[in-house]
N, C-alpha and C positions, 0 to 999 in steps of 0.2 A: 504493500500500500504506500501509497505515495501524501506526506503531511502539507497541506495549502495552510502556510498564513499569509494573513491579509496586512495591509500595511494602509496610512493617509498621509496627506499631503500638508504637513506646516503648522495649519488652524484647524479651531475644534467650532463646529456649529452649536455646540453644546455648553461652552464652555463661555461667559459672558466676560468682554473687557481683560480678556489675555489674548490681543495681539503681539506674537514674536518680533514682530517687524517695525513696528515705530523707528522712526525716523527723525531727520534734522538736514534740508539740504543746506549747502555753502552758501550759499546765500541769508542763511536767516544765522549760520556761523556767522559771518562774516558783518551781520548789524550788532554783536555783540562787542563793546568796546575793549572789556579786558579777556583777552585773549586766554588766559587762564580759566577765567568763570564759564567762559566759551569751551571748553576742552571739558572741564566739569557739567556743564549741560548734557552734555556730550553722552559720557560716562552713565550719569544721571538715566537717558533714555536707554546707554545697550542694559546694563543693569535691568531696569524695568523688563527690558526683550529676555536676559536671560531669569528671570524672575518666573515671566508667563512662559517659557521653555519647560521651566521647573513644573508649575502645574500643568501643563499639558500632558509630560510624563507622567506626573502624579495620576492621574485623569486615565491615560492608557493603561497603566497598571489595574488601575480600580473594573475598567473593562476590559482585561487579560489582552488587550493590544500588545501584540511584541516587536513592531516592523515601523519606524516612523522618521519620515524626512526634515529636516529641521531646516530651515528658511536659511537661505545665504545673506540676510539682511539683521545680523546677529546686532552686529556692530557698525554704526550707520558712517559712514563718510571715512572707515578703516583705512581704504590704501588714498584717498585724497592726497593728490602731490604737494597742494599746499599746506596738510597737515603734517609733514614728516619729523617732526619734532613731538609729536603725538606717542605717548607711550603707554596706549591704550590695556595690555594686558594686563599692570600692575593692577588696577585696581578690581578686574574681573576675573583673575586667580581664580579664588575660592569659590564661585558662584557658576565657574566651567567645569572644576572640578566637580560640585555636586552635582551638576549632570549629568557627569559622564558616571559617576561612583552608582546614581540615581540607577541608573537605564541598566549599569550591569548589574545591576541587584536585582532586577526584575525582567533579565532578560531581553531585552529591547535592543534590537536591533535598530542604529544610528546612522545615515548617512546622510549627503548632499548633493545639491545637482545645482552646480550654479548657472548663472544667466547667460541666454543666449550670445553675448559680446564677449564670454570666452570660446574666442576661436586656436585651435592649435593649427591650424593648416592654413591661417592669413599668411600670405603674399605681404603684406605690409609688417617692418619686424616690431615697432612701436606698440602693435595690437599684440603680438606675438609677446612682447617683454610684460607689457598689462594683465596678458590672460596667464601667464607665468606668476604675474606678482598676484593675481586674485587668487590659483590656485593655492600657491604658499600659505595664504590667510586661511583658506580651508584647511589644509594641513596642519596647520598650527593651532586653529583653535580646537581640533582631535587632538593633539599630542596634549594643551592643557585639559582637556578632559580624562584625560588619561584613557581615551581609546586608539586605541591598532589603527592606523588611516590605512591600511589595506585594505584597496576594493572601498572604499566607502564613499566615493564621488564621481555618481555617471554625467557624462556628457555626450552630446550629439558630436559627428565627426565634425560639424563647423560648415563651413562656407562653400557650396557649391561652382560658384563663381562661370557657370554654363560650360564646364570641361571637368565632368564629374573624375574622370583618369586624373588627368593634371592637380587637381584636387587631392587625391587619394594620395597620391606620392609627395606632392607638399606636407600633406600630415607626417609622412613616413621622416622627412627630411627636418623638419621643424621639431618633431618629438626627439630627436637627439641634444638639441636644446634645453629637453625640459630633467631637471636634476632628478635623479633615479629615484630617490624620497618620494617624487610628487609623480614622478611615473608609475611605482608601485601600487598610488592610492584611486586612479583612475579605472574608472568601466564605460564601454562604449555603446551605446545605442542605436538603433537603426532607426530614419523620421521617416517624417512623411512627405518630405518633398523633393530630398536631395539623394539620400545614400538608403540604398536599400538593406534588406537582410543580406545578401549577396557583398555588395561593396564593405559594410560594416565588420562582414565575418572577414574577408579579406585583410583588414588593418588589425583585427582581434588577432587572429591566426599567427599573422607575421609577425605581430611586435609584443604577444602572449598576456592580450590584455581581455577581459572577462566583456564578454556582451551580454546586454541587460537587452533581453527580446521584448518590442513593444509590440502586442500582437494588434492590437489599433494602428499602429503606423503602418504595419505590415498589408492590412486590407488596406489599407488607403492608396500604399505605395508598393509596388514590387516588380519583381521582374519575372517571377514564379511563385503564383499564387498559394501553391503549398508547400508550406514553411515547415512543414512536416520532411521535407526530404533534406533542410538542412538541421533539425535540431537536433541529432545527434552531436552535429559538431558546434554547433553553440554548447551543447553541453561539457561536449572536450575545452572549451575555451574557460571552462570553471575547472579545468582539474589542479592547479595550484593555488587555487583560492583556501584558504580558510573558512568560507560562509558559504553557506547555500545558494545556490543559482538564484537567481532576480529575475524578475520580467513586470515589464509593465500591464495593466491593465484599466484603459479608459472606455468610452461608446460614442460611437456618433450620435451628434443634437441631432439630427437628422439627413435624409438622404442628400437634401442640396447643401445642409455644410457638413459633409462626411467627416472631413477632418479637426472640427470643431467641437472637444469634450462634452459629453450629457452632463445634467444635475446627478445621474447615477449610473449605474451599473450594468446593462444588460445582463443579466442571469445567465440565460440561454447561450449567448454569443460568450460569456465566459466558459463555459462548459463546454460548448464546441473545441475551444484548443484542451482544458483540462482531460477532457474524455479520452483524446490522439496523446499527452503528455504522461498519463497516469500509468506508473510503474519505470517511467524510465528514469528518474532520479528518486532519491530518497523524500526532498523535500523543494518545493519551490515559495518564496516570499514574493508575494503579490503584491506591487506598489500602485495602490486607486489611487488614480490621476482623473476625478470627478470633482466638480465645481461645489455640491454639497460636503466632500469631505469626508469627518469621519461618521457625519450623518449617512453617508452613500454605503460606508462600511458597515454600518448595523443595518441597514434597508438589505444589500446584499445580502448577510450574515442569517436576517431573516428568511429568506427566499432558500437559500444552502437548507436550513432546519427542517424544511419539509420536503427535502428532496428525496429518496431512497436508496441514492447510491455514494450516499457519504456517510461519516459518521464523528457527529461532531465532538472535538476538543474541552472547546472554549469559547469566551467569544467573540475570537475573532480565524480563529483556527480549527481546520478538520480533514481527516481521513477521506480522500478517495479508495473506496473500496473495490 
């Protein structure tokens, strides 16, 4: 038997007035006279961010959630080049750490996926040196939480640029660039508009990096519709991982914006890849990438309960039988 858990995205629908992500742009920095007070403002809001981190965790635990993506927007205005005098960790030590101490005490699976402007395969090396310096911030703030950054930050291959090959081998070229630290802690994704399962498995394969299968991008995008004669070898692309194989799952809002996330889950179209996947790895973590969240996760989790050919855990996890 093959164990599904389920995993959400950042925010809790359930959960009132804990946004992760509060913010501060440079500009409302930069109305502040003492530059000081301004860096403690600062401070002041990621604190709050890692605060409502903290009960969100808390929150997943209480509903045996073990799989959960934490916002890249920890710490607002982090690599800002005119903050570099900015020595933001000191005072958020202690408050990464019980995150992270948090999550393993209750099994929680931790990672991140930061924003679409880290490209690794830009043609321009400025973009190149940025998405370098935002991955490093990912890395670092796992090392103070005291979690493994191994595998724990997927990204899309980047930038198509309308010469998907030329593409493919700028990643290959550019990734020598990136320090083996922050090479070790990356997984690659296939979307929906540029790099298929095909292309994706290609850069995973060669450069022995974990692909996180999004089976939404995959119906939207491909080149062979069944994903099933390559997932063997997505699976070979986890055998030096520490963690169980990943994959996305979102639904289309509907037929004319196919590639536009639903409020929830499709049942049925999840079970269609689960049914072809069951038995062939031990355990797969499910990352809902739905606009309700962890709401979408209990509505799903719901639907799972009455099915007959599962057999449930928890609640958020259960037995393909």
């Amino acid at each position: 038997m093959t164990i599904i858990r389920l995993g959400y995205v950042a925010m809790s629908m359930e959960l009132k007035n804990a946004s992760p992500s509060k913010t501060m742009t440079f500009a409302q920095f930069q109305k502040i006279d003492d530059r000081d007070a301004a860096f403690r403002k600062l401070e002041r809001i990621a604190l709050l961010n890692l605060q409502n981190t903290l009960r969100l965790l808390k929150h997943n635990a209480a509903s045996n959630i073990h799989f959960y993506r934490l916002t890249s927007r920890l710490i607002p205005l982090a690599n800002h080049e005119e903050l570099f005098d900015w020595n933001y960790f000191a005072p958020l030590k202690a408050s990464l750490r019980e995150i992270g101490d948090f999550a393993k005490k209750h099994d929680i699976r931790i990672d991140f996926h930061p924003d679409h402007f880290v490209l690794i395969n830009s043609a321009q090396k400025h973009i190149l040196k940025n998405s370098i310096k935002t991955l490093k911030l990912h890395y670092l703030l796992l090392k103070e939480m005291g979690i493994d950054p191994i595998h724990r930050c997927v990204m899309h291959v980047g930038g198509n640029y309308k010469e998907t090959v030329a593409s493919l081998e700028r990643f290959i070229e550019n990734w020598m660039n990136v320090p083996r630290p922050i090479q070790k802690m990356i997984m690659l994704e296939n979307d929906d508009t540029s790099f298929t399962l095909e292309d994706t498995l290609y850069l995973c394969e060669k450069l022995d990096i974990p692909l996180v299968f999004d089976y939404h991008h995959h119906l939207a995008h491909h080149e062979n519709a069944n994903w099933q004669d390559n997932w063997e070898r997505v699976i070979q692309t986890w055998k030096h991982s520490p963690l169980p194989i990943k994959m996305h799952i979102s639904s289309p809002k509907n037929q004319q914006e196919f590639r536009h996330h639903s409020d929830y889950i499709d049942c049925e179209m999840f079970f269609d890849f689960l049914k072809v996947a069951k038995g062939s790895v031990p355990q797969i973590d499910c990352m809902i990438e739905a606009k309700k969240k962890d709401e979408a996760l209990f509505r799903l989790m719901d639907k799972v309960k009455a099915r007959e050919d599962v057999e449930i855990i928890d609640g958020s996890s259960f037995y393909l039988k």
